[in-house]
N, C-alpha and C positions, 0 to 999 in steps of 0.2 A: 205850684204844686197843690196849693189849696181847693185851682179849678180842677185839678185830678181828682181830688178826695171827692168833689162834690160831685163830679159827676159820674164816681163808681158808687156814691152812696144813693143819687137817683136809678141809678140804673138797677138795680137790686133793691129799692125801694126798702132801702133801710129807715127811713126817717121819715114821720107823714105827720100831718096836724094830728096835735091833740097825745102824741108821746108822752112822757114822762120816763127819764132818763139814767140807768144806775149808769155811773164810769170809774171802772177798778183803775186807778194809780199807783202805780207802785214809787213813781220817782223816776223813775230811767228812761232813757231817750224816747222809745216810742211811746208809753203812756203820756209822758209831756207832750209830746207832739200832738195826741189826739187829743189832750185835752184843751190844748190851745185853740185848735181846729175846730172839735165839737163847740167849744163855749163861744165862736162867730156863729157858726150855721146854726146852732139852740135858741143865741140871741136874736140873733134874723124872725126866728119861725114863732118864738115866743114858748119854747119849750122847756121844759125845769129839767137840769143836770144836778143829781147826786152823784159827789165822787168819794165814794172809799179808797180806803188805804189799810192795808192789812200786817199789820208788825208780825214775823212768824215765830218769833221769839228767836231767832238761828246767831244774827252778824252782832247783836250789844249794841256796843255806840254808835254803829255804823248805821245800822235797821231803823235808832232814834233820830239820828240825822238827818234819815229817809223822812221818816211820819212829817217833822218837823219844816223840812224844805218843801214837803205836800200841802199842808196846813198853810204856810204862807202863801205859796203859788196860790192858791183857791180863796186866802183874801183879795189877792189883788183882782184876782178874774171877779169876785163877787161869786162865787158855787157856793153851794153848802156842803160840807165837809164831814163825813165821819169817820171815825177811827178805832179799828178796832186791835188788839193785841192778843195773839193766841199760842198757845206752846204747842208746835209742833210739832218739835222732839220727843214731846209727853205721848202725843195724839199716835204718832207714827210706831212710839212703842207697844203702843196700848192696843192696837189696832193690826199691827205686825206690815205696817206699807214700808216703803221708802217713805224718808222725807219729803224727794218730790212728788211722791205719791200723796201723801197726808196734804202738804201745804194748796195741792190743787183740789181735789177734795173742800178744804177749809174755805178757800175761796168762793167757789160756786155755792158753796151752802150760806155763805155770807152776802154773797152778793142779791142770792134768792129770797133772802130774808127782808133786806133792805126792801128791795122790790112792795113784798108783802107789807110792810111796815111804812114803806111811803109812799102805796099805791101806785107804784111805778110798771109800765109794762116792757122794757128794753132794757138790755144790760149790753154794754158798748166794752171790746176788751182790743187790746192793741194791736192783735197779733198782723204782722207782714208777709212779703213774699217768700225773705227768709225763714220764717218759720214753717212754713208752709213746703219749703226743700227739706228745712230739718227733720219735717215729720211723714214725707215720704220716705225718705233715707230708714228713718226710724222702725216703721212698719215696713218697710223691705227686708231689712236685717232679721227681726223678730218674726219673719214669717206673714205672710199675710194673702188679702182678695185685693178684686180691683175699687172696692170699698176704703180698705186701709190705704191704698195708691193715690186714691182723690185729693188726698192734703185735708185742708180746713177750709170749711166751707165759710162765704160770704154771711149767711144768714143760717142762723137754726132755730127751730120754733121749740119749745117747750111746754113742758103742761104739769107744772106742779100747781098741785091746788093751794086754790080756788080756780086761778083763772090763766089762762097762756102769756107766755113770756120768753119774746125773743131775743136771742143772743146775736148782735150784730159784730163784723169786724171791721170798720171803714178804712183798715190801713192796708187791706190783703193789696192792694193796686202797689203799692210802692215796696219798693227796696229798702234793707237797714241804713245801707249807704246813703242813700236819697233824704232819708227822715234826720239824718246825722248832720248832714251838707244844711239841709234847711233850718235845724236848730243853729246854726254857727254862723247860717248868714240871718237870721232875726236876734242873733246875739241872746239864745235862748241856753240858761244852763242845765244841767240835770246829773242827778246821782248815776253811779257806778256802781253795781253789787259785784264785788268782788268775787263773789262764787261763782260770777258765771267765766270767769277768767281761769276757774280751776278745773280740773279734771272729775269735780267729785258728781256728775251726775253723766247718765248717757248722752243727755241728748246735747252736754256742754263738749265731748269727744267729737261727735257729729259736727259739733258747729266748730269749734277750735283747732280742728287737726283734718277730717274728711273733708266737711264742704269748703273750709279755706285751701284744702290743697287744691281741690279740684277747678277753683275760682282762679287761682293762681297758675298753677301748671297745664291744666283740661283746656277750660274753656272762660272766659273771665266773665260768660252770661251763662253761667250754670246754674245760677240760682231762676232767672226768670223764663229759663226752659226747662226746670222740673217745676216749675209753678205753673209754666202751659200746657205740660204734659197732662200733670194733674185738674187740669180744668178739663181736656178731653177725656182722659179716662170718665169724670164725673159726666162727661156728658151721656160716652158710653153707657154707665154702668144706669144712668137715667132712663137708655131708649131699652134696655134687659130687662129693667124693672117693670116700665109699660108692656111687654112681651111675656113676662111669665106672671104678670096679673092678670092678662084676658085669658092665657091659658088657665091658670090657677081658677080663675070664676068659672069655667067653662066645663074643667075637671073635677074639683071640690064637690063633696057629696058631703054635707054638715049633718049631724047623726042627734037624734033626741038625747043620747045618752053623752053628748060634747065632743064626740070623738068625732074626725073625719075621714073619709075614704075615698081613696082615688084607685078607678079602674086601673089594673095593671097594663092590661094590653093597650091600654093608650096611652099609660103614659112611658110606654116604650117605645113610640112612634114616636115622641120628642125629642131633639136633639138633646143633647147631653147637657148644655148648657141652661135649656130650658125645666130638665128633670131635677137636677142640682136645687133652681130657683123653686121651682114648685116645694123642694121639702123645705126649705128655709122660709120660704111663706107660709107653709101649716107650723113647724114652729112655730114663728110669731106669734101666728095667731093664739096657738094653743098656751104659751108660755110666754107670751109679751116681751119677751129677748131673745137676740141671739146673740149676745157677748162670750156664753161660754157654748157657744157652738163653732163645733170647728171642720175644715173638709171630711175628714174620717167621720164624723160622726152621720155627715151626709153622704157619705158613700159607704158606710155600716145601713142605712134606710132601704138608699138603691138596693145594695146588693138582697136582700128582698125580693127582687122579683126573679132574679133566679132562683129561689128557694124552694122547695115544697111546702104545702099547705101545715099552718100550723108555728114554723119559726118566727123568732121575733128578736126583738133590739130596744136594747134600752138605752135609752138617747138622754141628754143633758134636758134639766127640769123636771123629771122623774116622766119625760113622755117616754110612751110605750109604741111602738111598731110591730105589726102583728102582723103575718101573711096570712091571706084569705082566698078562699077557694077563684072570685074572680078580679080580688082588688089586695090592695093595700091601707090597713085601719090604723090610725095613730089616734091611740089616748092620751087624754092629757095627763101630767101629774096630782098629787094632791089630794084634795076630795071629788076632781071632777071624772070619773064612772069608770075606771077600769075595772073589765070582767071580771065576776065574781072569783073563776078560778085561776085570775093572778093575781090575788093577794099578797099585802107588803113577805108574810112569812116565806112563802113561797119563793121568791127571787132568789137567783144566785149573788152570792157574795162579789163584790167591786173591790180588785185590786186598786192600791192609790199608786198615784204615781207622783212622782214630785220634780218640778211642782205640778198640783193640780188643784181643780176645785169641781164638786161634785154636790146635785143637789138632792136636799132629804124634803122629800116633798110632805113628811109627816107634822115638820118644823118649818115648814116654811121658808126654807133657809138654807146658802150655799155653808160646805164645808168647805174651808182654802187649805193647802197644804202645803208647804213651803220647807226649805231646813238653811239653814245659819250658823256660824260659827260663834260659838261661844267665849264671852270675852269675861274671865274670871272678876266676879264681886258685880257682875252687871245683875240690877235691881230686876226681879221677875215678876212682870206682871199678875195683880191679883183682882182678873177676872173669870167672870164664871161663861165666858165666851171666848175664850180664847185658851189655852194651854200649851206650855214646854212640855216635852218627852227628851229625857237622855237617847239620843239616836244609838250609841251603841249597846243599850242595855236590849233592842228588842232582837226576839231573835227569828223571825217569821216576817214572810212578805207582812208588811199590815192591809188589814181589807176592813172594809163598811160592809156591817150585815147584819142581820137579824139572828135572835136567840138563838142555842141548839142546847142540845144534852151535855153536858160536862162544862159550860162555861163561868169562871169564877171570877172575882176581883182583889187585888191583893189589899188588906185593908190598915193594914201599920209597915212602917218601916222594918220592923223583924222578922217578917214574912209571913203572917196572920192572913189567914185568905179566906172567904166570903163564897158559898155557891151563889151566881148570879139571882138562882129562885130565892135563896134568900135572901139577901140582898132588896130585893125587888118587894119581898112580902116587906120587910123592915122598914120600909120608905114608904109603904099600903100604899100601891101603883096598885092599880084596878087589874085583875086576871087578863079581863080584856082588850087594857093596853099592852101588857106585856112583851107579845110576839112582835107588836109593832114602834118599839123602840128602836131607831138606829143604832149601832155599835160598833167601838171603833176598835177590832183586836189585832193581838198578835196568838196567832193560835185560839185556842183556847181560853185566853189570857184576855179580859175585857181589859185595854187603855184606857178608854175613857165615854162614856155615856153624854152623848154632847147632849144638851137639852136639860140634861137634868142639876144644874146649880154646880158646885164645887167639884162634883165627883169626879176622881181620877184616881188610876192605880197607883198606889205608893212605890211600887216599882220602878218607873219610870221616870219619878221626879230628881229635878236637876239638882246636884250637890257638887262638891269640890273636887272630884274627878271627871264630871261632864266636859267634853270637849266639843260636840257637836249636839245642836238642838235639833228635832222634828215639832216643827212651829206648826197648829191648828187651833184655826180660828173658825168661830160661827160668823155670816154677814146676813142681814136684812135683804131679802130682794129689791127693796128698793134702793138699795145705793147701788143697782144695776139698772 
C-alpha cells in the first residue's frame, strides 16, 4: 500500500526537494496512517515534517488522550510536534458557525500559521476516497455545480501572504477500509472520536447511515465509483474552464474606469454553457470570489440581454450589471467606479432572505443571516460584529438599505426613539457619510446599523420571552 501512496503522490507531484512539511494529526486511523507513510518518504528525501495536533476544546478526557497518544507517536517517529488547544464552542458561538464549521476554520488558520512560523511550504491532510464520496453526496444535497461534484482535489495551491502554500492529500488513492486493514496488519494503534459515531454532524448522517447503506445494499464499490466520477467531472469541468477563458479573453472589453464589457450580440451566439462561464469569470475577476455566487444570480446577468437599454442587476459583491445600448457593463463593487448616477443612495432596498448573506461594499464586508432557536439562559454574545434579534418582535419583511425620510431607532427599553438624523448628528457621522451607511430595518424601524460599534434597536433585544433568534453577523472578505 505504501508503493500506492508513493506513486499517487509522484504522479501529482506532491512532494519535491527542498519542501518543508506542516502534517495535521488528529489521532485517528487515517492521520496515523499518513503520518507513518509521510515520515518514510520525508526521511528518504531529507525533508522536515511538522505535525500539529489541534485540541478543539469539545470530547475532555477523550480530546487529551488524543494530543497525548500524538505527542508520543511523534517521539518515537523523531517529528517535531506542536500542540495547540482552542475553544471552539467559544469560536463557533461568537462567530454564529456550527462547530464543524468553527473547528475547520481553526485548523486551516493554524495550520497556515505554522507554515508562516516554520517556513514551511506544504500542508499534508488525510483526507481519502471516502471522504471524497462524502462530500460529493454532500454538495449534491445542498444544491450545487459541477465544481461542488469534483470532490476534493489531490493538490490546491494557496496564496496567503507572503508567499504560496500548498495543500496536499496523499491519501485520496485509498479507501478507509484499506488504511484500517493496513493499520492492523503493521500492528499500528490509533484514537476513536467518538463523534464521528454520532449523528450530531451532517456529514457523520452521510457517512453512518447513506454511504454505508449504499455500500451494503447498492453497490459495495460505491465509494471508489463516486470518487471516479468525481475525478471525471473534474476533468470535465477543467476542459469548460479552458473554453470559456479563450472565449472570456476574446470577449472582455476591460474599461479605464474597472468595469467590463461584453458585446451582447455575441455573447448570444455562445452556447449557454459558455455564457453562464463568461459571467462567473468577470465576477471573479471583478470581486476575487464566487462563494457567494449562485446560478440565479448568473441568470438574473444573462437575462440582461433581453432587456432594454438602460436595466440593470445587482449581483453578489456589490457588482453592478448595466444594459447598454450594444453590450453588457459590470461594475465592480466598493470604491472601484460605478456611474455617478448610481450611487449607494439611490439603490433599491434588498429583501434578506434566510438564510443568506449579502455584501456591503461600503464595509467591506459580507452581512450572514441566519435564525436559531433559542435555548433559555444561553449566554449572548457581546460583539459589535455580530447581533441577536428577537425574530418575533419584527414585524416587516427585514431589507438592507439606505436612509429615507421618517426613519428612527428605538433607543431604551421603554420605548425612547431617536430620528435616525438625529441619531447620526449625536455620533457626528459626517453629512456626507450619512446617505451611505448600510441599514438593516424593519420598516421604518432602523434594527441595526452594522458597521457602526454596539448600536442596535432596544426593541429587538433578546429577553425571557424570546423564542426564536434572527442571528446577523458581519464577516471579513477575507475569510472567503
Amino acid at each position: 500500500m505504501l508503493r500506492k501512496v508513493k506513486k499517487f503522490i509522484k504522479q501529482n507531484r506532491m512532494i519535491e526537494k527542498g519542501d518543508r512539511i506542516v502534517l495535521g494529526v488528529s489521532g485517528g486511523a487515517d492521520s496515523v496512517c499518513l503520518l507513518y507513510m509521510l515520515s518514510e518518504i520525508c526521511r528518504d528525501k531529507n525533508i522536515p515534517v511538522v505535525v500539529v495536533h489541534i485540541n478543539h476544546g469539545i470530547r475532555g478526557e477523550e480530546a487529551r488522550n488524543d494530543e497525548q497518544y500524538v505527542e508520543e507517536l511523534c517521539k518515537k517517529q523523531k517529528l517535531e510536534f506542536l500542540k495547540f488547544t482552542v475553544n471552539v464552542p467559544q469560536i463557533a458561538l461568537e462567530e454564529g458557525l456550527s462547530e464543524e464549521e468553527a473547528g475547520r476554520k481553526v485548523r486551516y488558520q493554524t495550520f497556515f500559521q505554522v507554515c508562516k512560523d516554520r517556513q514551511c511550504n506544504k500542508i499534508a491532510i488525510a483526507h481519502n476516497k471516502n471522504d471524497i464520496a462524502e462530500t460529493v453526496l454532500f454538495h449534491l444535497f445542498r444544491g450545487t455545480g459541477i465544481r461542488g461534484l469534483s470532490g476534493i482535489q489531490p493538490v490546491i495551491k494557496r496564496n496567503p501572504a507572503p508567499g504560496e502554500i500548498t495543500v496536499i492529500r496523499p491519501l485520496l488513492c485509498l479507501e478507509r477500509k484499506e488504511i484500517e486493514d493496513y493499520l492492523h496488519r503493521e500492528k499500528i494503534s490509533y484514537q476513536t472520536d467518538t463523534t464521528n459515531l454520532t449523528d450530531a454532524y451532517s456529514r457523520n448522517k452521510i457517512r453512518n447511515h447513506i454511504l454505508s447503506y449504499a455500500v451494503k445494499e447498492i453497490n459495495p464499490n460505491a465509494v471508489p465509483h463516486i470518487a471516479q466520477t468525481a475525478l471525471q467531472l473534474k476533468e470535465i469541468e477543467n476542459y469548460i474552464n479552458a473554453q470559456v477563458e479563450r472565449r472570456y479573453e476574446a470577449l472582455a472589453e476591460r474599461m479605464e474606469d474597472k468595469s467590463i464589457g461584453i458585446d451582447a450580440n455575441k455573447l448570444k451566439q455562445e452556447d449557454i454553457v459558455i455564457q453562464k462561464g463568461i459571467v462567473r469569470r468577470i465576477m471573479e475577476e471583478l470581486a476575487g470570489n464566487l462563494k457567494n455566487l449562485e446560478a440565479k444570480h448568473v441568470e438574473q446577468a444573462l437575462s440582461l440581454l433581453t432587456k432594454q437599454v438602460g436595466k440593470q442587476m445587482n449581483l453578489p459583491y456589490g457588482v453592478l450589471a448595466v444594459r447598454e445600448y450594444k453590450r453588457i457593463k459590470f461594475y465592480p463593487g466598493g470604491d472601484g467606479g460605478l456611474p455617478g448616477a448610481l450611487d449607494q443612495g439611490q439603490r433599491d432596498p434588498v429583501a434578506v432572505e434566510i438564510p443568506g448573506r449579502y455584501y456591503l461594499p461600503e464595509l467591506h464586508r459580507f452581512l450572514e443571516v441566519n435564525i436559531k432557536k433559542y435555548e433559555k439562559k444561553q449566554p449572548i454574545p457581546k460583539s459589535s460584529c455580530m447581533k441577536w434579534f428577537d425574530y418575533d418582535k419584527i414585524e416587516n419583511a427585514v431589507v438592507i438599505r439606505y436612509r429615507k425620510e421618517g426613519d428612527y431607532i428605538q433607543i431604551n427599553p421603554s420605548g425612547g426613539r431617536k430620528k435616525l438624523k438625529d441619531y447620526f448628528i449625536d455620533q457626528k457621522i459626517p453629512r456626507k457619510e450619512r446617505d451611505n451607511r448600510p441599514l438593516v430595518a424593519d420598516g421604518s424601524h432602523i434594527m441595526w446599523i452594522p458597521g457602526d460599534g454596539d448600536r442596535m434597536s432596544e426593541k429587538y433585544k433578546v429577553d425571557e420571552t424570546t423564542r426564536t433568534i434572527l442571528l446577523m453577523k458581519l464577516i471579513d472578505t477575507e475569510d472567503f
